[in-house]
C-alpha positions, -999 to 999 in steps of 0.1 A, spaced: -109 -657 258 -119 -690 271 -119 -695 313 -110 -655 321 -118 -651 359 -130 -689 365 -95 -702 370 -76 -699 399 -100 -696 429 -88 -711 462 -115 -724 478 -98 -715 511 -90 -681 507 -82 -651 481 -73 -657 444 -40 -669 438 -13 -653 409 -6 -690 400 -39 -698 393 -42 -671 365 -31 -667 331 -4 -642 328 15 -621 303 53 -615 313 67 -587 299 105 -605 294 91 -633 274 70 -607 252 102 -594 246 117 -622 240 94 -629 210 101 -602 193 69 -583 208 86 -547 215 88 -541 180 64 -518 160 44 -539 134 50 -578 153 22 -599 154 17 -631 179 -8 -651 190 -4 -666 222 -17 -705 235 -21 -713 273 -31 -754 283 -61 -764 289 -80 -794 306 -84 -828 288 -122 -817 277 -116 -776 271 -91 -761 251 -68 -736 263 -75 -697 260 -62 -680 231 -50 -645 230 -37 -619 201 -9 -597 204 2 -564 181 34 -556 189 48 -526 196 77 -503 210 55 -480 230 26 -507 239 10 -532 226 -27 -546 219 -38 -576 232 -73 -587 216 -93 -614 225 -129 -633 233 -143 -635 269 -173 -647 289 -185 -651 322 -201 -682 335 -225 -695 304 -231 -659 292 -226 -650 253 -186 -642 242 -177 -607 242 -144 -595 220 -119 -568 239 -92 -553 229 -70 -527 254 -38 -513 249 -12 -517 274 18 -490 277 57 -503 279 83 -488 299 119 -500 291 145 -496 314 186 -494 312 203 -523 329 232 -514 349 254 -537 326 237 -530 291 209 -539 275 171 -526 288 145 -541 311 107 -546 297 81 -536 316 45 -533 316 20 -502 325 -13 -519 343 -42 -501 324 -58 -498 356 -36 -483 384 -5 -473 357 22 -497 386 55 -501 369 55 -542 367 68 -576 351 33 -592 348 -5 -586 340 -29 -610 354 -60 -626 335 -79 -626 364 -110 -613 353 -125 -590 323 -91 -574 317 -55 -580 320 -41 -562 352 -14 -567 375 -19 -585 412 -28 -556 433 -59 -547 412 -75 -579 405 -65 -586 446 -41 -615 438 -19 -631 463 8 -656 460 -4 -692 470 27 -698 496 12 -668 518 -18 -691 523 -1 -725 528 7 -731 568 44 -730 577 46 -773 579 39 -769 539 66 -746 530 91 -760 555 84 -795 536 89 -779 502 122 -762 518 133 -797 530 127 -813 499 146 -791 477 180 -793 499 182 -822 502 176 -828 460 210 -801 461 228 -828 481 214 -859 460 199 -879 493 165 -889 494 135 -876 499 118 -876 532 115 -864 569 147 -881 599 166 -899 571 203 -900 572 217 -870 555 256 -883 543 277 -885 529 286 -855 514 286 -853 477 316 -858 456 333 -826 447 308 -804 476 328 -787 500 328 -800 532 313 -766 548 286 -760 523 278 -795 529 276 -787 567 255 -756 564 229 -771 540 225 -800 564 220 -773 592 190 -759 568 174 -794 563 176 -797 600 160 -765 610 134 -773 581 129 -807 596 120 -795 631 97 -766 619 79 -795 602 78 -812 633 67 -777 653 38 -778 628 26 -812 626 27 -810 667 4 -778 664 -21 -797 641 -25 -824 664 -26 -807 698 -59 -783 677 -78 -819 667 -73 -830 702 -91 -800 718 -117 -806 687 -122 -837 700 -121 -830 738 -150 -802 732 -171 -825 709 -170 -851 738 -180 -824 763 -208 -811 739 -220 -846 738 -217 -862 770 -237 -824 782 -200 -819 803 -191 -783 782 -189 -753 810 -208 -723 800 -188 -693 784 -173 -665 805 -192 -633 793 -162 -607 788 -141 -634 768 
């Protein structure tokens, strides 16, 4: 399977679950892959120059086998196949809930991860979700962005919020113009933060180079 465990890295940090392929068991579902005897193959997008990984799928009510080619770095392909276990549970109003078994630790979950040899869930191949790693200005400017898109103004930091849209009540309009506002100023905490830090980079690189930095206290 072309690119297993070379997508995905953050440079900054821990692997992220958005930078790996990944199986979800409601969309397996979905294509008819809970029944005994189905056969799919499945497609994910790749870069202008590679092609996409491929991967094979038999079907099944109990579990089903996934089958594919992987390599790491330059070395020669390797084909694997592993069988992963199903668990379908009843939905309070009807119907049942797919999930998978990870091969590894046997957790109870919606997803495996192609973040390596084999297909596992987060917590084995050590996955984390790339908003834990962004700093709060990032998410609060994501936050921002998206209320004010539910209120059809434009896009942007101190703009004029009004008028409310046509057919909005007037209180949900007030309380999602609170939420941009609290957004807005934990952007503005943030940015505040990232400048005070470069001027005490800068203030210590000064003192470094003009011989001016004061000697470190030993117990601190």
């Amino acid at each position: 399977m072309g690119g297993m465990g070379s997508g995905g890295h953050n440079s900054k940090g821990r692997r992220t679950v958005e930078g790996q392929y990944r199986l979800d068991a409601s969309d397996l579902k979905r294509r008819g892959l809970t029944r005994n005897g189905s056969i799919s193959h499945l497609y994910w997008k790749g870069s202008d120059s590679a092609p996409g990984p491929s991967l094979k799928v038999l079907g099944g009510e109990d579990a089903i086998t996934l089958s594919y080619a992987w390599r790491r770095g330059e070395q020669p392909w390797q084909d694997h196949e592993e069988r992963v276990a199903l668990r379908h549970h009843e939905r309070n109003f009807g119907g049942t809930e797919t999930y998978f078994l990870c091969p590894k630790c046997a957790r109870t979950v919606k997803r495996l991860y192609g973040g390596g040899v084999r297909y596992l869930c987060r917590h084995c191949h050590n996955l984390v979700h790339g908003s834990t790693q962004e700093r709060p200005g990032n998410r609060a400017t994501r936050k921002n962005q998206k209320l004010r898109g539910r209120i059809g103004v434009e896009i942007g930091l101190g703009d004029w919020i009004g008028p409310k849209p046509k057919g909005m009540h007037r209180k949900t309009f007030e309380e999602i113009s609170a939420r941009i506002h609290a957004a807005e100023s934990e952007v503005y905490d943030d940015m505040l933060v990232l400048l005070n830090r470069m001027q005490r980079t800068t203030e210590r690189r000064s003192a470094r180079i003009g011989g001016q930095e004061r000697p470190k206290d030993f117990w601190r």
